[in-house]
C-alpha positions as CSV (number, residue, x, y, z in Angstrom):
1,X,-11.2,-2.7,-22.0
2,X,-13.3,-4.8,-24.3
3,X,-10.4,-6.7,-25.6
4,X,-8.3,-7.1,-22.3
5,X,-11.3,-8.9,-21.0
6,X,-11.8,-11.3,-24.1
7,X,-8.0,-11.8,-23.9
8,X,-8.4,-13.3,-20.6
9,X,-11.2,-15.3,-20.9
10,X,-10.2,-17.0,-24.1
11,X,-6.9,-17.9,-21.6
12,X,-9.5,-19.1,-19.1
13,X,-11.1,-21.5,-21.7
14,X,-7.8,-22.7,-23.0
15,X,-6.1,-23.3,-20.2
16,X,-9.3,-25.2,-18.8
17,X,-9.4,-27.0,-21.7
18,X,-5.9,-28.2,-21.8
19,X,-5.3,-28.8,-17.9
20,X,-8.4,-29.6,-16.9
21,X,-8.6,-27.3,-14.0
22,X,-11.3,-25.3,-12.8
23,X,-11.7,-22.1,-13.9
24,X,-14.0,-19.0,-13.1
25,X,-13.7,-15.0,-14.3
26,X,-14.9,-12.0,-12.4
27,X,-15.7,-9.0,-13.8
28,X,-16.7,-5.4,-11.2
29,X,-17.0,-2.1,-12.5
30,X,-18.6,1.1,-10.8
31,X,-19.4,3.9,-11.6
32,X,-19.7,7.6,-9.5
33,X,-22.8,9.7,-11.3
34,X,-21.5,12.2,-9.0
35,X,-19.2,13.4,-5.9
36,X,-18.3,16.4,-3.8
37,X,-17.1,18.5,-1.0
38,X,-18.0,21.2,1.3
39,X,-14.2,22.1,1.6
40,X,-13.5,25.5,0.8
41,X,-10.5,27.4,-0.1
42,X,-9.1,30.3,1.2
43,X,-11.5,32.3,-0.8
44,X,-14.6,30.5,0.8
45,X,-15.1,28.2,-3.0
46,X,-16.0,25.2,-3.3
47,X,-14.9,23.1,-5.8
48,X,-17.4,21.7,-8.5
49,X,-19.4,18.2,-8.3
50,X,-17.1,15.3,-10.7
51,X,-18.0,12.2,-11.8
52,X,-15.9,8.9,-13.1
53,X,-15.8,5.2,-12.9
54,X,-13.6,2.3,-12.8
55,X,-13.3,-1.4,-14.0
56,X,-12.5,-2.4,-9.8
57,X,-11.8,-6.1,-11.2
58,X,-11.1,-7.8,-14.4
59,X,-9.8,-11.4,-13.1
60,X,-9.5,-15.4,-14.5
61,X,-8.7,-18.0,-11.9
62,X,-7.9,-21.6,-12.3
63,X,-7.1,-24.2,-10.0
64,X,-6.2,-28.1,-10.2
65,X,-4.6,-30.8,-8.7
66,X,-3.4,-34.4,-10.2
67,X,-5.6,-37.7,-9.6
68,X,-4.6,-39.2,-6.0
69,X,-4.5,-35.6,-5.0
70,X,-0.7,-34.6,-3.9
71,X,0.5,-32.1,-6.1
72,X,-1.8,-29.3,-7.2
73,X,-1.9,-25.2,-7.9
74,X,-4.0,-22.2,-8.5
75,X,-3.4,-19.0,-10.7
76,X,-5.1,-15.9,-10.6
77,X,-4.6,-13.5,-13.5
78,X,-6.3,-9.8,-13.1
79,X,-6.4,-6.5,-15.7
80,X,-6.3,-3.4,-13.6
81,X,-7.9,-0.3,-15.9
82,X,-6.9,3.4,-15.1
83,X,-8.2,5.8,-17.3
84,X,-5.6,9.1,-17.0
85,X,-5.4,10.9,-20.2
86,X,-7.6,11.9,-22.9
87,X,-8.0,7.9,-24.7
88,X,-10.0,5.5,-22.6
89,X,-8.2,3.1,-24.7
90,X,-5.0,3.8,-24.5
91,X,-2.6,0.7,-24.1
92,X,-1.1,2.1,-21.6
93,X,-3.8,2.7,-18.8
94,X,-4.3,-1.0,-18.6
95,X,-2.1,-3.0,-16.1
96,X,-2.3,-7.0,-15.6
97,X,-0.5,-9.0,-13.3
98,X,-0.7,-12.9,-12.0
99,X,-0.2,-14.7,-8.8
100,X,-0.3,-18.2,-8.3
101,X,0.5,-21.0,-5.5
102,X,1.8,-24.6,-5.9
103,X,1.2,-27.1,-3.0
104,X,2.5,-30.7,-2.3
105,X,0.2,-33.0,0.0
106,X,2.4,-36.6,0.1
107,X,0.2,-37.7,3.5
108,X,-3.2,-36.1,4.6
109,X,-1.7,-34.4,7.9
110,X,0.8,-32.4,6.1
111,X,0.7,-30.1,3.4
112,X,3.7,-27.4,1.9
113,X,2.8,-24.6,-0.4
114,X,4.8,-21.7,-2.0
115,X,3.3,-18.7,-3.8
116,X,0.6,-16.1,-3.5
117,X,-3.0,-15.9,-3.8
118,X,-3.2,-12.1,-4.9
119,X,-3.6,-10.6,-1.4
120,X,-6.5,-12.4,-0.5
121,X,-4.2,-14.3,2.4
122,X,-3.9,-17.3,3.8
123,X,-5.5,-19.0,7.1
124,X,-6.7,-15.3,8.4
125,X,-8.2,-15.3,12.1
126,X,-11.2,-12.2,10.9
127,X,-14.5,-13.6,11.1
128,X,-16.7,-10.7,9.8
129,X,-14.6,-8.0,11.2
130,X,-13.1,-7.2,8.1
131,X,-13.6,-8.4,4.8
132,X,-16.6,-10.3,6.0
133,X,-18.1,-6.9,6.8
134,X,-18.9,-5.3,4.0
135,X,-18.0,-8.3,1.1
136,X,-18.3,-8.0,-2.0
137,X,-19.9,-4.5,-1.7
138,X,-16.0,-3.2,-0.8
139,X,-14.7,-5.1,-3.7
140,X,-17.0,-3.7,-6.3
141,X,-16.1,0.1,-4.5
142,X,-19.1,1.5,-3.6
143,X,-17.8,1.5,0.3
144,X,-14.8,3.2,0.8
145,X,-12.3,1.2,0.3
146,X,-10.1,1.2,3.5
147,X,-13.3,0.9,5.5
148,X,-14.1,-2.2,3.7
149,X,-11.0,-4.2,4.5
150,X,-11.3,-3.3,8.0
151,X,-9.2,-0.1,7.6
152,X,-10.0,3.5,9.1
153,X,-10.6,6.9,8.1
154,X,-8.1,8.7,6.8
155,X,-5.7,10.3,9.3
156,X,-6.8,7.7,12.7
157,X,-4.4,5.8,14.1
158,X,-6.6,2.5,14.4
159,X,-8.0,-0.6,12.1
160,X,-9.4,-3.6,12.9
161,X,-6.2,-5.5,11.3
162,X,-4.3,-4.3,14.7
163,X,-6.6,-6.6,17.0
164,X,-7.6,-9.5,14.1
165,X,-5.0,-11.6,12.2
166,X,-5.6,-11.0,8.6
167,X,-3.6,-13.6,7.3
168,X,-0.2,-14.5,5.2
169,X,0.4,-13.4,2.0
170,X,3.1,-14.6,0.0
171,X,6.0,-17.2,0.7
172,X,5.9,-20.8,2.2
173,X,3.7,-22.8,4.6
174,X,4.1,-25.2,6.1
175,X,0.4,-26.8,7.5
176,X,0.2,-29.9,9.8
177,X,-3.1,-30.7,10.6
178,X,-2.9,-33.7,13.3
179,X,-6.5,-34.0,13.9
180,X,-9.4,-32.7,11.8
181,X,-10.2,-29.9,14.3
182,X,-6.3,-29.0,14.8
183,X,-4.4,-26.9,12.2
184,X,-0.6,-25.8,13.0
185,X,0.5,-23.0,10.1
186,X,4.1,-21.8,9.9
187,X,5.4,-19.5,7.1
188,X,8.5,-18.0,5.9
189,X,7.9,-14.7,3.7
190,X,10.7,-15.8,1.3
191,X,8.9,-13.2,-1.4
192,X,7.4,-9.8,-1.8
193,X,8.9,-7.1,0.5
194,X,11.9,-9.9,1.7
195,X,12.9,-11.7,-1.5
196,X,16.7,-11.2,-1.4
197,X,16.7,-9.4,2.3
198,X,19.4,-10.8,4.6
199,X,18.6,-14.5,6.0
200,X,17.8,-13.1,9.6
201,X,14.8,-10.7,8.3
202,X,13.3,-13.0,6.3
203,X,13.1,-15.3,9.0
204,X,12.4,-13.4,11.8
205,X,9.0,-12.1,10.0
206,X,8.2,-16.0,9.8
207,X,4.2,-16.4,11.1
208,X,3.3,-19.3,13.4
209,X,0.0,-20.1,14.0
210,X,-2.6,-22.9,15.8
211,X,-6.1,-22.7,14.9
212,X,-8.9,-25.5,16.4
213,X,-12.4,-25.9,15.5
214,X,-14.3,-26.3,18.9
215,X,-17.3,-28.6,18.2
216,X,-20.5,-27.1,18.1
217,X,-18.9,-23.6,19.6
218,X,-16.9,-22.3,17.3
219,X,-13.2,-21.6,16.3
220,X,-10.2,-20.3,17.9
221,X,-6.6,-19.4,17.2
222,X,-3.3,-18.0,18.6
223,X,-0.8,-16.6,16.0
224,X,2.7,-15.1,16.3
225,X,4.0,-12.6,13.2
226,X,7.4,-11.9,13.4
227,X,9.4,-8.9,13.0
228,X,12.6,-7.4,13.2
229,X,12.0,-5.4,16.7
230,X,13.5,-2.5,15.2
231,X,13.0,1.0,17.0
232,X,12.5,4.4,14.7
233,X,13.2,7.3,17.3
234,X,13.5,10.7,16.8
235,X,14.6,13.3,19.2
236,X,14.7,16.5,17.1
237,X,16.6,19.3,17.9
238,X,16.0,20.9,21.2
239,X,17.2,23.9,20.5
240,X,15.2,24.7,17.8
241,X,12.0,27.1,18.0
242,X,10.2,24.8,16.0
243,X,10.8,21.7,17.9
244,X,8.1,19.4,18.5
245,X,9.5,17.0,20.7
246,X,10.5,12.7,20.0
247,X,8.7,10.7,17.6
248,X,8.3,7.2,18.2
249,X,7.7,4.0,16.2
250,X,8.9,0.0,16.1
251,X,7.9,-2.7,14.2
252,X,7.9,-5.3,17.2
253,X,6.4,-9.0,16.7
254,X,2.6,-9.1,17.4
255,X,0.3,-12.1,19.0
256,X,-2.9,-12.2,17.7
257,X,-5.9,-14.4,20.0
258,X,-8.8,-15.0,18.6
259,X,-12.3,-16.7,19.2
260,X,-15.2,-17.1,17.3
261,X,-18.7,-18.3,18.6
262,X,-21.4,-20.3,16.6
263,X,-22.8,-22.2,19.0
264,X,-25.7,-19.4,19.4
265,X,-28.1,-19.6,16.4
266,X,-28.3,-16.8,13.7
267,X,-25.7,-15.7,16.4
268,X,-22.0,-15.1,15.3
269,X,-19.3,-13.1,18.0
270,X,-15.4,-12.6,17.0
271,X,-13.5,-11.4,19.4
272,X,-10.1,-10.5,18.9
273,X,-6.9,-9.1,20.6
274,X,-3.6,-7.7,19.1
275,X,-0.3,-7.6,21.5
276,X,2.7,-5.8,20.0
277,X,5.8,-6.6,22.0
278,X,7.6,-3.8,23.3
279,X,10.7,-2.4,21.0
280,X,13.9,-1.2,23.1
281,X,17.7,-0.6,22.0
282,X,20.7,1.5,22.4
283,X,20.6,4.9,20.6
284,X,23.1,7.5,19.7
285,X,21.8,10.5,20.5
286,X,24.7,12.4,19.8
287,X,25.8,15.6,22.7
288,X,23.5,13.5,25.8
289,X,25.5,10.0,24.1
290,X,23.9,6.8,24.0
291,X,20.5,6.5,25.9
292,X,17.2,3.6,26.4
293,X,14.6,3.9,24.3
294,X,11.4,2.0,24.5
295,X,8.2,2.2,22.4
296,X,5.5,0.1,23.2
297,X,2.7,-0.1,20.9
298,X,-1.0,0.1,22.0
299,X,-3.0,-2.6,22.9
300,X,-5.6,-3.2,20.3
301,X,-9.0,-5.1,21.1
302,X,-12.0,-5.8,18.6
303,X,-15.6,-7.1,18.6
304,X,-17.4,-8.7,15.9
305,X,-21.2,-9.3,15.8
306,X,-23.7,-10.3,13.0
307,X,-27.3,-11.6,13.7
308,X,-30.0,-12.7,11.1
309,X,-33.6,-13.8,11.6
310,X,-35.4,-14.5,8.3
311,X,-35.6,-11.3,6.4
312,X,-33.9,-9.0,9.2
313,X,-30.3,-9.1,9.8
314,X,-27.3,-6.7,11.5
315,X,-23.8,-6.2,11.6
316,X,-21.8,-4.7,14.4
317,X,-18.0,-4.4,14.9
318,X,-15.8,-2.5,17.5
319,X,-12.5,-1.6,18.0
320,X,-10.2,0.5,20.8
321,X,-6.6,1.0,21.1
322,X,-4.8,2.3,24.2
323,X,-1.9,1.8,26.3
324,X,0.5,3.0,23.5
325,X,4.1,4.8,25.1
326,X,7.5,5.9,24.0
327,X,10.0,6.3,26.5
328,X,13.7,7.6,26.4
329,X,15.7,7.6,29.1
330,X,17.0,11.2,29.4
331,X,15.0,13.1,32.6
332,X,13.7,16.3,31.5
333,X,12.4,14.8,27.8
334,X,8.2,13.8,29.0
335,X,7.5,10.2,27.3
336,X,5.3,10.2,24.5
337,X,1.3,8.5,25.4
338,X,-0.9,7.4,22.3
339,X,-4.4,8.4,22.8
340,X,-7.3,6.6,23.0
341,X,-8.4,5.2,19.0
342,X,-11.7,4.0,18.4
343,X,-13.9,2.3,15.1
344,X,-17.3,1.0,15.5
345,X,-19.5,0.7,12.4
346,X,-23.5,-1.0,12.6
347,X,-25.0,-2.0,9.7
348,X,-28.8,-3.0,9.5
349,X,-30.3,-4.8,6.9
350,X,-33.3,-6.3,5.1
351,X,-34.2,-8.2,2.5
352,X,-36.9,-7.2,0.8
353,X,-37.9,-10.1,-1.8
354,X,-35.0,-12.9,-2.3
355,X,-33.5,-10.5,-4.8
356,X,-33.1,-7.1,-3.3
357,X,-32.0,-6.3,-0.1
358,X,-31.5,-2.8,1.8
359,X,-28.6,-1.8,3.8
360,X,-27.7,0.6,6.1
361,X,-24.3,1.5,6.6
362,X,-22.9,3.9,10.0
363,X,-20.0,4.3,11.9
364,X,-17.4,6.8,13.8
365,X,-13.6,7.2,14.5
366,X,-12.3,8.6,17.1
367,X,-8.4,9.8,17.7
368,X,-8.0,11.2,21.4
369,X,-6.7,13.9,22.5
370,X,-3.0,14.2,22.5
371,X,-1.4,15.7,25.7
372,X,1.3,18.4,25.2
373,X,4.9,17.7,24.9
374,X,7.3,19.1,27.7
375,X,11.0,19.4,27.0
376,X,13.0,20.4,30.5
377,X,9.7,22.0,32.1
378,X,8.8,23.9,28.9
379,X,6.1,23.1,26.7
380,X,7.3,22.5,23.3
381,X,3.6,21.5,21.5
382,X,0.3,22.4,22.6
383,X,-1.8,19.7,23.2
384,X,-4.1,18.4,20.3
385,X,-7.7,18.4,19.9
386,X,-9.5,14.9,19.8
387,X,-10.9,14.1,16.6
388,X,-14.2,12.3,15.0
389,X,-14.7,10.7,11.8
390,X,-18.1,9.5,11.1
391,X,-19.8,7.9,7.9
392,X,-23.3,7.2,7.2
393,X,-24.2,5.0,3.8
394,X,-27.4,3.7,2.9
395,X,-27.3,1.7,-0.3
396,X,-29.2,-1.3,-2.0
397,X,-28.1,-4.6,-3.5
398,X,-30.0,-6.7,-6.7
399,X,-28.9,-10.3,-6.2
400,X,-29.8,-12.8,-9.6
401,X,-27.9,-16.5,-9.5
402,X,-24.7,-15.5,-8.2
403,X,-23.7,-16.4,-4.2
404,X,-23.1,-12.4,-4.0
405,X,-25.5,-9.5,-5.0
406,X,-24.5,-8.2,-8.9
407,X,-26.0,-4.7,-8.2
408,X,-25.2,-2.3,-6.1
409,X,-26.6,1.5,-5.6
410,X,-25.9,3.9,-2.5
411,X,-25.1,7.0,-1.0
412,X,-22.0,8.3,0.4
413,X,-22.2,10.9,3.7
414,X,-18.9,11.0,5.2
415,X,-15.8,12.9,7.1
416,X,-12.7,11.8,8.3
417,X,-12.7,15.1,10.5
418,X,-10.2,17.6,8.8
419,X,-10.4,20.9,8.0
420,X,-10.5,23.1,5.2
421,X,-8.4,26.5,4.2
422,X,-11.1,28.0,6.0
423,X,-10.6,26.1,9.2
424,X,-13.6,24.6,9.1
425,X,-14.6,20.7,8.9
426,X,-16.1,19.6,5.9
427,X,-18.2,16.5,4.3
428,X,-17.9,14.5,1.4
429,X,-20.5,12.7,-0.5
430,X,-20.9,10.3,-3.5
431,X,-23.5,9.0,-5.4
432,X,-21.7,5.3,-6.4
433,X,-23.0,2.4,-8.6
434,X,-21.5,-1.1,-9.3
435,X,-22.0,-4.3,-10.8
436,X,-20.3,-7.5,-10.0
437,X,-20.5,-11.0,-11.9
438,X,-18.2,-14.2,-11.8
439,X,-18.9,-17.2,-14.1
């Protein structure tokens, strides 16, 4: 690990040397002193407390740009370590990789870029909903790591990426930016999942976006991602004993709208909404021939909150999906209802000197209940049982010159609400450290 990490900074120092760019390494690493379960198996064991660690980032970035500013780029280069076998050292548990834009500016209103930025994307509509949240606590991993982006627990059908626009990855962009306040974004995804796809799905994922800075009140935004409208459907077989009725999914286009206040002081409210356009298409479906099917997705809506005075601050954020359906057009075959998903996670804190602060992580899921499924008048699958996921994390943070904290210490509580062998739901816990540093 030692020498992947002077490998890359001697690169950084070269290639700021040479190209006089600006260039800055990161470094996080954690460690788990220890973690567990209260799942038992069949016999009623548990299994024994472990412990482990990982180097979360390893990571050189440059960026520059040529003297009247038109033409510039950016390059990120980051060592993943993965420690598998019995050799912490071994060659082959290390894993780097680079991403990297290039942009042309030839008039101050318009600006085209191709490339990547390593996931991080590009002109996301978030505020502190997702990333924001947690920071650079989720990147160091001492918060679960789905939660952090704005994910869920593991098995809900809900994160706060359905209702807020996270942002572009990788392809071209187009941004015209008419006024100061006004920015127009349009990108192609000519990379990634769609390099070499057929013309019409790469451009029918293309992402269209407006974005204005309301003076003195805050921000908002409107953005269109494409898709292909495709419709996954699956009727099963009827006749079989087993059967548990359709299956429904599509990958429709979605409009995100956004808002964010700042007018209030120490005050900041996002609020977001994400509208998935209904799917619908022809289907074989073989002896009853070709029939409708619809799927719309649910309606997501979120709520972001964070409020400091001095010392004391908070963090809220909520998040409810509903309204989901699939529909086929055959009579005695009962459409399909998504439940009622819901996130909401608080987070106290307070700083107790201008170096350490205190944090207090908390949240729940919750998946509704599923109604049962009905095939000619005859239930087919029992109805299932709501479900609740709940975390609770205190932890502290050391901050010395850096714009983030460097040390991090905490405690994991947490359950995504499944059961054990036994039948029983069961907790998992974690005692995680982590430092992070960027020069």
């Amino acid at each position: 690990m030692k020498k992947l990490i002077a490998i890359l900074v001697v690169f950084a120092l070269v290639a700021g040397s040479i190209f006089a760019a600006d260039v800055g390494v990161d470094v996080f690493g954690n460690v788990v002193l220890a973690e567990g379960s209260s799942a038992k198996n069949a016999a009623g064991d548990t299994a024994d407390a472990t412990a482990g660690g990982e180097m979360t980032r390893v990571r050189i970035q440059a960026s520059g740009e040529n003297e009247d500013g038109t033409f510039g780029g950016w390059l990120r280069m980051q060592g993943n370590y993965h420690h598998d076998g019995d050799n912490p050292w071994d060659p082959e548990q290390f894993a780097v990789a680079g991403w990297g834009y290039a942009w042309w500016k030839p008039i101050d209103q318009f600006k085209f870029q191709i490339g990547s930025n390593g996931s991080d994307n590009f002109f996301g509509l978030e505020g502190v909903t997702t990333w924001g949240f947690y920071q650079v606590a989720g990147d160091v991993g001492i918060i679960s790591a789905g939660n952090a982006w704005g994910g869920s627990y593991t098995g809900l059908g809900a994160n706060f990426r359905q209702a807020f626009y996270g942002g572009f990855d990788n392809g071209a962009i187009f941004t015209i930016t008419p006024m100061d306040a006004l920015a127009i974004n349009i990108a192609v995804p000519f990379f990634g999942d769609f390099n070499g796809a057929r013309g019409e799905e790469v451009y029918k994922h293309f992402v269209a976006q407006v974005a204005y800075d309301i003076d003195g009140i805050g921000k908002a935004g409107l953005t269109y991602r494409g898709g292909m409208n495709k419709l996954s459907f699956d009727l099963g077989d009827p006749t079989n004993p087993a059967w548990e009725g359709p299956s429904y999914g599509g990958s429709g286009s979605t409009l995100f709208a956004y808002f964010g206040l700042t007018a209030v002081e120490n005050l900041g409210v996002d609020i977001g909404l994400g509208f998935t356009f209904p799917v619908s298409e022809e289907i074989d479906l073989g002896p009853v021939g070709k029939k409708k099917v619809t799927y719309n997705a649910p309606l997501a809506v979120g709520l972001g909150l964070t409020f400091n005075a001095d010392a004391l601050g908070v963090k809220a954020r909520v998040l409810a999906t509903f309204a989901g359906k699939g529909d086929v057009d055959i009579s005695n075959v009962d459409p399909i209802e998504e439940p009622l998903n819901m996130l909401f996670d608080i987070m106290p804190y307070y700083a107790i000197d201008d170096s350490l602060t205190v944090h207090l992580s908390a949240g729940i899921g919750l998946a509704g209940e599923r109604k049962e499924w009905k095939y000619d008048g005859a239930v087919v699958k029992e109805k299932e049982d709501s479900v609740m996921a709940w975390h609770v994390h205190p932890y502290i943070t050391i901050k010395s010159s850096w714009w983030a904290p460097n040390f991090y210490a905490g405690f994991r509580l947490e359950s995504d609400g499944s059961k054990d062998e036994k039948g029983d739901k069961y907790v998992n816990w974690s005692i995680p450290l982590g430092i992070a540093f960027s020069f």
